[in-house]
Biopython code that builds the backbone (N, CA, C, O; Angstrom):
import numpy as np
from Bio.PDB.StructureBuilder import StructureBuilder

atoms = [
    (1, "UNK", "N", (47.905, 0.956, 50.564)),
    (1, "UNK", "CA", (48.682, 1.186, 51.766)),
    (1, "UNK", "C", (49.825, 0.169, 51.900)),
    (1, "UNK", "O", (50.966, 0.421, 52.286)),
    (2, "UNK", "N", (49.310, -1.083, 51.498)),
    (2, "UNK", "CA", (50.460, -2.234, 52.029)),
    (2, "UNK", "C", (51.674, -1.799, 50.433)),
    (2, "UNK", "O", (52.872, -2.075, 50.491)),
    (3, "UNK", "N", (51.176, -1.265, 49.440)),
    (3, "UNK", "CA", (52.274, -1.081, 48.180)),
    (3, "UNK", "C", (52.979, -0.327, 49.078)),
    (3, "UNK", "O", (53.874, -0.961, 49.637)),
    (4, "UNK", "N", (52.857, 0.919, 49.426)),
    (4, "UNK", "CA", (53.028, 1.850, 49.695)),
    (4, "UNK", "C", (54.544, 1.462, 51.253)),
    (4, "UNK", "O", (55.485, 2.218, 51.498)),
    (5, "UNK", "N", (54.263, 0.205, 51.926)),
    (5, "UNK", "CA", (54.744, 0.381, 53.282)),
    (5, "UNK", "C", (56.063, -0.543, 52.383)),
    (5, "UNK", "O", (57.244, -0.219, 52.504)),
    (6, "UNK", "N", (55.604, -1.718, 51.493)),
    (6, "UNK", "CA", (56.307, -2.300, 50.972)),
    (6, "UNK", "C", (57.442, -1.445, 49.928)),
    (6, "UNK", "O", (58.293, -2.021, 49.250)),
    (7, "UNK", "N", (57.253, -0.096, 49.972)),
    (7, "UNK", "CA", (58.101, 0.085, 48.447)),
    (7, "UNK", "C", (59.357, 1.029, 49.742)),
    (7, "UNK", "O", (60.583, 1.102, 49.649)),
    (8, "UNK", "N", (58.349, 1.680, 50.954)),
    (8, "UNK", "CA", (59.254, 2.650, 51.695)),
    (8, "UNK", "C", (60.104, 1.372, 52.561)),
    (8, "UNK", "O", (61.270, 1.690, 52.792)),
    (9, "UNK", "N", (59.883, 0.601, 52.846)),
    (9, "UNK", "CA", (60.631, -0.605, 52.917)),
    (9, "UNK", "C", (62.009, -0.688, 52.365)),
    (9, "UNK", "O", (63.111, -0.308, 52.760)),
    (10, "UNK", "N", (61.458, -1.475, 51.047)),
    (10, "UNK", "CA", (62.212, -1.413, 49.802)),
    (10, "UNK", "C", (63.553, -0.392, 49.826)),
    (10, "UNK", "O", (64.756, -0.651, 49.855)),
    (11, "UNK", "N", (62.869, 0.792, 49.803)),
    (11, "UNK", "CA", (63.881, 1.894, 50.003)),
    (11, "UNK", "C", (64.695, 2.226, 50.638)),
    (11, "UNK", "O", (65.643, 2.913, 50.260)),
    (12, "UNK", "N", (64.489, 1.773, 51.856)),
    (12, "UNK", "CA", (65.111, 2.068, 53.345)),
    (12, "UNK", "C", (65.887, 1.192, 53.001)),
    (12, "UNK", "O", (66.855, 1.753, 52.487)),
    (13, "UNK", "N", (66.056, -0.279, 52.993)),
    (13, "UNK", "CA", (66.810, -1.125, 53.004)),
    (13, "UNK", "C", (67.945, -1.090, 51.352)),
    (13, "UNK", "O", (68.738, -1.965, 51.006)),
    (14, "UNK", "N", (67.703, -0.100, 50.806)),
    (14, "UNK", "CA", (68.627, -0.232, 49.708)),
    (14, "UNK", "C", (69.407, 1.154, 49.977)),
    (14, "UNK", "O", (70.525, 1.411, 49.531)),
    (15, "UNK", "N", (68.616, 2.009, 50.790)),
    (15, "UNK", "CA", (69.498, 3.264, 50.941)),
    (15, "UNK", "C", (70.700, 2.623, 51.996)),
    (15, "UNK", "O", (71.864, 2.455, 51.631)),
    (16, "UNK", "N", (70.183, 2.294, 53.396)),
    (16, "UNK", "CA", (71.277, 1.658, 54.060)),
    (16, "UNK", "C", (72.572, 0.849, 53.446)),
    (16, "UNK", "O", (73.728, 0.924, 53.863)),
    (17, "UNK", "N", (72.040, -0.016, 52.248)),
    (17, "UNK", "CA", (73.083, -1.232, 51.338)),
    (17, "UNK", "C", (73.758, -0.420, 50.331)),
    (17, "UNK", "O", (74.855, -0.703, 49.850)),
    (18, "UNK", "N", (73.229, 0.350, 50.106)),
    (18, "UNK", "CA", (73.818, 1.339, 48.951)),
    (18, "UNK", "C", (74.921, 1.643, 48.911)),
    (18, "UNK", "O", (75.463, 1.572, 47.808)),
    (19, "UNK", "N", (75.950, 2.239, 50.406)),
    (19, "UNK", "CA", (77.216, 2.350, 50.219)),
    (19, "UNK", "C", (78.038, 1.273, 50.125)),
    (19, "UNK", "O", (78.982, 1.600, 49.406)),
    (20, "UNK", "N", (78.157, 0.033, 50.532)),
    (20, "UNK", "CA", (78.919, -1.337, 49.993)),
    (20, "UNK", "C", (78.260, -1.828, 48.529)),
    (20, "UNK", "O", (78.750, -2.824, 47.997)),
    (21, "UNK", "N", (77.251, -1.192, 47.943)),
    (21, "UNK", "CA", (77.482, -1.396, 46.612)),
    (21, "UNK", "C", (77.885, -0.570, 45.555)),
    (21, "UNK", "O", (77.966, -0.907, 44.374)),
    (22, "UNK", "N", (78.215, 0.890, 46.196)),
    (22, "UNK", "CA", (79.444, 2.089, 44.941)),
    (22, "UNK", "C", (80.447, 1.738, 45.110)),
    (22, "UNK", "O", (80.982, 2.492, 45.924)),
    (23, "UNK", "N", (81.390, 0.616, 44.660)),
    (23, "UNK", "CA", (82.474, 0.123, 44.860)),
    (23, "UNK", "C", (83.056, 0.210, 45.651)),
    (23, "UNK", "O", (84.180, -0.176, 45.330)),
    (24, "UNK", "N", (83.006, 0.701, 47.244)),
    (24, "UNK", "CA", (84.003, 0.754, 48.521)),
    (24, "UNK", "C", (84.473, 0.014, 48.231)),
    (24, "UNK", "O", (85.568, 0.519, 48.481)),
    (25, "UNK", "N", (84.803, -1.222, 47.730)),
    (25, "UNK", "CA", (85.325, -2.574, 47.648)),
    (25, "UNK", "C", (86.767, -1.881, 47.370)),
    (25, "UNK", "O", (87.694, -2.008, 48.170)),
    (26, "UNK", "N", (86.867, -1.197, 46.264)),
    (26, "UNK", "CA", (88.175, -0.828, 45.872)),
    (26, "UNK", "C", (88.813, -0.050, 46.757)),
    (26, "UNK", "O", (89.980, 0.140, 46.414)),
    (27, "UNK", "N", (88.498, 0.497, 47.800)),
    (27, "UNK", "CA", (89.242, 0.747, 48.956)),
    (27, "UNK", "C", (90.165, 0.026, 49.371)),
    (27, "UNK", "O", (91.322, 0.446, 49.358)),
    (28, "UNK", "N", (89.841, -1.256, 49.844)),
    (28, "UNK", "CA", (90.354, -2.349, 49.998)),
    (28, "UNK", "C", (91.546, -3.012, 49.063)),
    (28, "UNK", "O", (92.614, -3.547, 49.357)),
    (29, "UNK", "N", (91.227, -2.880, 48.454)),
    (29, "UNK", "CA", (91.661, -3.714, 47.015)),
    (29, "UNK", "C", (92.744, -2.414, 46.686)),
    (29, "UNK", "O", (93.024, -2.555, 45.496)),
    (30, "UNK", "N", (93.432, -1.281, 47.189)),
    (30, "UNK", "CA", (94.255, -0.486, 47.131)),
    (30, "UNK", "C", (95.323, -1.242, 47.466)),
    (30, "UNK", "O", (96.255, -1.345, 46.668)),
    (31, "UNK", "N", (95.348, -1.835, 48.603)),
    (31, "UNK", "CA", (96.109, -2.521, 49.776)),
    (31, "UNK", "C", (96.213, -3.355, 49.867)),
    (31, "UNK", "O", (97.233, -3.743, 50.437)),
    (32, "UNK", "N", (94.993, -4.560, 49.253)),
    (32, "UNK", "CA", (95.093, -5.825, 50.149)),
    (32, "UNK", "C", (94.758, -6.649, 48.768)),
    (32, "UNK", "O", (94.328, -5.974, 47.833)),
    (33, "UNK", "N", (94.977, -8.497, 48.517)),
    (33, "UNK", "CA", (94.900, -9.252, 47.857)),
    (33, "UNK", "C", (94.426, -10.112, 48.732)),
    (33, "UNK", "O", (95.218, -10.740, 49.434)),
    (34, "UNK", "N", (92.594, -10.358, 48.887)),
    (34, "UNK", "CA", (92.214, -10.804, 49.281)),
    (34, "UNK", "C", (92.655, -12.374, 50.069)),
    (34, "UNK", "O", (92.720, -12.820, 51.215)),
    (35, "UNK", "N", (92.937, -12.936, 48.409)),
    (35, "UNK", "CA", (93.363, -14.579, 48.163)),
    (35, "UNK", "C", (94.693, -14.709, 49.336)),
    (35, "UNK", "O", (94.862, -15.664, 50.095)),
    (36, "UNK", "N", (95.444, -13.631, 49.252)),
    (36, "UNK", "CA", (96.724, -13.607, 50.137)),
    (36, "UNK", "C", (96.506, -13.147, 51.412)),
    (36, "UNK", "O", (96.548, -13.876, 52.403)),
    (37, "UNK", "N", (96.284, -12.018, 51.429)),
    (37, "UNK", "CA", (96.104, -11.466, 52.690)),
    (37, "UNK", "C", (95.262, -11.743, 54.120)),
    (37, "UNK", "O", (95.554, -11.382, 55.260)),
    (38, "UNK", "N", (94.331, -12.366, 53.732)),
    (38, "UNK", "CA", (92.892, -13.065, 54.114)),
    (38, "UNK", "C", (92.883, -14.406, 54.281)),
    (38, "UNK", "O", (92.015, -14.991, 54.929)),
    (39, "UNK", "N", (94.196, -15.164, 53.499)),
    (39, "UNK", "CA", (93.777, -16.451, 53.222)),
    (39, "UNK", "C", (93.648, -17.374, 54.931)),
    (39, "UNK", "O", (94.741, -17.334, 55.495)),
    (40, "UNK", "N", (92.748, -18.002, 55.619)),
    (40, "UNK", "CA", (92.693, -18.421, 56.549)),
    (40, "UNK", "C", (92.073, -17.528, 57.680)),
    (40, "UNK", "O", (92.200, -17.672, 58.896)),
    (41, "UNK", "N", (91.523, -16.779, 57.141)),
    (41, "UNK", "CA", (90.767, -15.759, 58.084)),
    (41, "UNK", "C", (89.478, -15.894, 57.733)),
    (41, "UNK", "O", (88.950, -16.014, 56.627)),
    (42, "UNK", "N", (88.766, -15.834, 59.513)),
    (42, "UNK", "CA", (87.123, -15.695, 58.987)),
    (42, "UNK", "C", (86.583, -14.660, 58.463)),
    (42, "UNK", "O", (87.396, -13.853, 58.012)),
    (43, "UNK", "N", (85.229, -14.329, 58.338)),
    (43, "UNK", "CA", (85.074, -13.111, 58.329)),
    (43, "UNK", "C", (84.933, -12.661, 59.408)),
    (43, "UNK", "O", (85.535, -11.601, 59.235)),
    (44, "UNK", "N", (84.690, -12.639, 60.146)),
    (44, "UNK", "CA", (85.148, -12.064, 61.936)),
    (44, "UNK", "C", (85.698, -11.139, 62.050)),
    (44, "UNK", "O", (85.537, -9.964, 62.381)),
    (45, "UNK", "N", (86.892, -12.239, 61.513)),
    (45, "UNK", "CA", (88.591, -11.641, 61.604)),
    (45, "UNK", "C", (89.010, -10.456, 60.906)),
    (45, "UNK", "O", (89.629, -9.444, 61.238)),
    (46, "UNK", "N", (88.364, -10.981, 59.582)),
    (46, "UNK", "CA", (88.781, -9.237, 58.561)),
    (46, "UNK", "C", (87.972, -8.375, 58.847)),
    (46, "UNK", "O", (88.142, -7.294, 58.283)),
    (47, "UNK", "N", (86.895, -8.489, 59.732)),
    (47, "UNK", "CA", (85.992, -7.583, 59.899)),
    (47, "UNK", "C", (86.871, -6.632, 61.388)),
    (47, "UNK", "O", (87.223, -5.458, 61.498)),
    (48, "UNK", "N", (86.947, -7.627, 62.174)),
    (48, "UNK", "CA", (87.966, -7.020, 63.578)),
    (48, "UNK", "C", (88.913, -6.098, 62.973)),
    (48, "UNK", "O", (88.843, -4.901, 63.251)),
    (49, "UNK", "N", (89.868, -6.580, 62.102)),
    (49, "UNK", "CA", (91.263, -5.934, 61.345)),
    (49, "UNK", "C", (90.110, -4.498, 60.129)),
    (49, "UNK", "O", (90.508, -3.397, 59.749)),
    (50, "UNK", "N", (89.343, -4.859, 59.980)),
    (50, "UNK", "CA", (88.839, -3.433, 58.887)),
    (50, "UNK", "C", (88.349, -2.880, 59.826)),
    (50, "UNK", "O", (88.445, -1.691, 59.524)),
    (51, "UNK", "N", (87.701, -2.964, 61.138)),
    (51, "UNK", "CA", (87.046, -2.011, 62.275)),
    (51, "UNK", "C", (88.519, -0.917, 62.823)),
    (51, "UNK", "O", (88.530, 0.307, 62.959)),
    (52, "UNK", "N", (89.566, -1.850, 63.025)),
    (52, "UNK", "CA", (90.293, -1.634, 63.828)),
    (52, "UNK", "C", (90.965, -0.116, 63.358)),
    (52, "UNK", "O", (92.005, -0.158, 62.700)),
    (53, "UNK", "N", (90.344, 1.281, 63.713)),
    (53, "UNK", "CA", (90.424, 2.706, 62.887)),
    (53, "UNK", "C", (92.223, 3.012, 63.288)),
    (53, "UNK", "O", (92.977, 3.636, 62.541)),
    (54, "UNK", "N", (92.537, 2.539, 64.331)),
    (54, "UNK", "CA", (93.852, 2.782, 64.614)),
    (54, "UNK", "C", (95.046, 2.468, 63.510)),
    (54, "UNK", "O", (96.110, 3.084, 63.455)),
    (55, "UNK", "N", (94.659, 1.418, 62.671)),
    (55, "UNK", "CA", (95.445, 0.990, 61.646)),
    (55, "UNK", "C", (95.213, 2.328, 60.842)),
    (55, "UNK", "O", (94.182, 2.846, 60.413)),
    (56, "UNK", "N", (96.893, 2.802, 60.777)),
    (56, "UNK", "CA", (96.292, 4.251, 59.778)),
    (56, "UNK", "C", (95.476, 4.139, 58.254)),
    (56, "UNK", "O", (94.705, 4.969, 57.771)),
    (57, "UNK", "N", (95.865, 2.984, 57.745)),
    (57, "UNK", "CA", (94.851, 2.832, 56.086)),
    (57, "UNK", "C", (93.207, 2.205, 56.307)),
    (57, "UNK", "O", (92.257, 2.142, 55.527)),
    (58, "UNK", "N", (93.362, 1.814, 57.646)),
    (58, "UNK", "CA", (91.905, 1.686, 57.814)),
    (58, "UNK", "C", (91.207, 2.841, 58.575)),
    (58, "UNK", "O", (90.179, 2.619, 59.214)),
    (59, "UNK", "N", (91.660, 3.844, 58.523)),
    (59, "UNK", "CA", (90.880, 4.819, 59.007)),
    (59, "UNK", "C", (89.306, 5.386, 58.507)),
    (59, "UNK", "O", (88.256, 5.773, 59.020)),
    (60, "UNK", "N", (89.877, 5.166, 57.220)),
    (60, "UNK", "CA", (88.611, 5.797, 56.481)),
    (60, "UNK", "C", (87.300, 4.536, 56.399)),
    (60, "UNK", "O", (86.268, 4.643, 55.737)),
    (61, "UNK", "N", (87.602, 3.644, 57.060)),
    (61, "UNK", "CA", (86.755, 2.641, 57.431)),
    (61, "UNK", "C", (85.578, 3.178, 58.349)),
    (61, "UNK", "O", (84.372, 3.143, 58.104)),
    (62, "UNK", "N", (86.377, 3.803, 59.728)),
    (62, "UNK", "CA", (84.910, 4.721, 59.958)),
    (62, "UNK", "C", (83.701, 5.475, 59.474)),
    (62, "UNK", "O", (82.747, 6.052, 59.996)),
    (63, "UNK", "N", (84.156, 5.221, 58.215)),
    (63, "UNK", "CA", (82.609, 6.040, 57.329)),
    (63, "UNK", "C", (81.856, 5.052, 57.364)),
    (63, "UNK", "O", (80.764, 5.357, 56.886)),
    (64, "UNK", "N", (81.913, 3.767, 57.773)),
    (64, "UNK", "CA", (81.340, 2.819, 57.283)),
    (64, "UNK", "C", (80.440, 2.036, 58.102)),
    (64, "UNK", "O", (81.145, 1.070, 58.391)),
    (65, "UNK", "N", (79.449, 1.879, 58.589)),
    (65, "UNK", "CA", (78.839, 1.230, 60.043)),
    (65, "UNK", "C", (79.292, -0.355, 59.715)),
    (65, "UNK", "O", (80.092, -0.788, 58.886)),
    (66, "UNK", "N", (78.571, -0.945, 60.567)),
    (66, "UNK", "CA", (79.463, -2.853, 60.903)),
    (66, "UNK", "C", (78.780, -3.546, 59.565)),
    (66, "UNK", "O", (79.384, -4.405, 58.922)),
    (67, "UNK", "N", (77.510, -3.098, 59.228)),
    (67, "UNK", "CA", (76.716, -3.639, 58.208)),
    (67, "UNK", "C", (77.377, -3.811, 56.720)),
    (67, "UNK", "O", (77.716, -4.820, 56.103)),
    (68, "UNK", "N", (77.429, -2.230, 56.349)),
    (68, "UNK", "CA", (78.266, -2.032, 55.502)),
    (68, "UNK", "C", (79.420, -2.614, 55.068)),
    (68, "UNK", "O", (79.482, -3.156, 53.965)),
    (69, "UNK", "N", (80.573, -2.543, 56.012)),
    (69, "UNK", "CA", (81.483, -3.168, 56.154)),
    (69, "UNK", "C", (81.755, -5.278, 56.333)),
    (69, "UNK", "O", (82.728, -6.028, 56.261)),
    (70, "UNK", "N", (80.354, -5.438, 56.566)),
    (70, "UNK", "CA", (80.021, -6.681, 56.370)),
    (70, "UNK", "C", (79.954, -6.932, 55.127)),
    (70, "UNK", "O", (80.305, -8.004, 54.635)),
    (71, "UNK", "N", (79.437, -5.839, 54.412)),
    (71, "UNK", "CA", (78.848, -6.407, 53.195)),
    (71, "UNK", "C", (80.035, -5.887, 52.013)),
    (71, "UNK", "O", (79.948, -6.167, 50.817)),
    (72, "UNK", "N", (81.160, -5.066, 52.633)),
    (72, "UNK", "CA", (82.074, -5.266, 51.267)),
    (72, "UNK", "C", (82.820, -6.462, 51.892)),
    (72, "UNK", "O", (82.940, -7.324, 51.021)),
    (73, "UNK", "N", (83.317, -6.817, 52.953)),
    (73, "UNK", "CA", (83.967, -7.777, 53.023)),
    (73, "UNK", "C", (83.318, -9.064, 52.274)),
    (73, "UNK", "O", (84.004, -9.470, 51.337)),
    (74, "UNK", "N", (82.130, -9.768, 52.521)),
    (74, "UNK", "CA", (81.205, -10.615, 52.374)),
    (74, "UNK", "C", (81.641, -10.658, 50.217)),
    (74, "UNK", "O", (82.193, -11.438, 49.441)),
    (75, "UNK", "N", (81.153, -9.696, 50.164)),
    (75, "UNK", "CA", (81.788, -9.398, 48.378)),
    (75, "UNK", "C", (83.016, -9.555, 48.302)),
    (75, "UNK", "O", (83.303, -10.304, 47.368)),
    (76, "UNK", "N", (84.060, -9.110, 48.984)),
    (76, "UNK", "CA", (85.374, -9.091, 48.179)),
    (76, "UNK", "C", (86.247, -10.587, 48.640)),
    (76, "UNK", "O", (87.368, -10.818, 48.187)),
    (77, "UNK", "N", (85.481, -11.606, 49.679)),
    (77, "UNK", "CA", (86.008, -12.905, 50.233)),
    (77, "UNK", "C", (85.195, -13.731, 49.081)),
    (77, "UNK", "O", (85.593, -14.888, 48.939)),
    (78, "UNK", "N", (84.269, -13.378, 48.355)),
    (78, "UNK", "CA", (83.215, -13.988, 47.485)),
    (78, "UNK", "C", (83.972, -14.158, 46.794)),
    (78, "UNK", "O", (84.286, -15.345, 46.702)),
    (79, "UNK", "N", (84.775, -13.133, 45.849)),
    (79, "UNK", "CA", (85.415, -13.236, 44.811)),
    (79, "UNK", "C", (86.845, -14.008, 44.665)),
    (79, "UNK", "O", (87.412, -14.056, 43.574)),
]
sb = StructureBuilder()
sb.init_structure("model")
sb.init_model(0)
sb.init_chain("A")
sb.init_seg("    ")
for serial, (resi, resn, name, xyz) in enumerate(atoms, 1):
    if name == "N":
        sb.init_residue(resn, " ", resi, " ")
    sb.init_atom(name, np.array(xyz, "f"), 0.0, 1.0, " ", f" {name:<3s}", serial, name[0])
structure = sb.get_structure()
């Protein structure tokens, strides 16, 4: 039972992570040069500016819940 709660676990939490790890990153990376564009920004900040759907190239950002979007930013400030 406990394999069992541990693996649907497992699952849940990689289905949710799953879309910031099929490269959405390169969404981003269409438009923007991290090192430049970003430079002096928290993540907060690029997170406020990638929420913000009104910006017409961030539109397609709405596919993305806050998590997600945490987690390509979190990757592409890494690099």
């Amino acid at each position: 039972m406990r394999r069992q709660l541990a693996i649907l676990v497992s699952a849940t939490c990689l289905a949710v992570a799953a879309p910031a790890f099929s490269g959405d990153e390169e969404l981003c990376l269409d438009c923007h040069v991290p090192s430049e564009d970003w430079e002096g920004m928290s993540a907060e900040e690029v997170l406020a500016t990638a929420s913000d759907t009104s910006i017409k190239r961030h539109a397609d950002n709405a596919d993305f819940n806050e998590d997600q979007l945490k987690a390509i930013i979190a990757t592409l400030l890494a690099e």
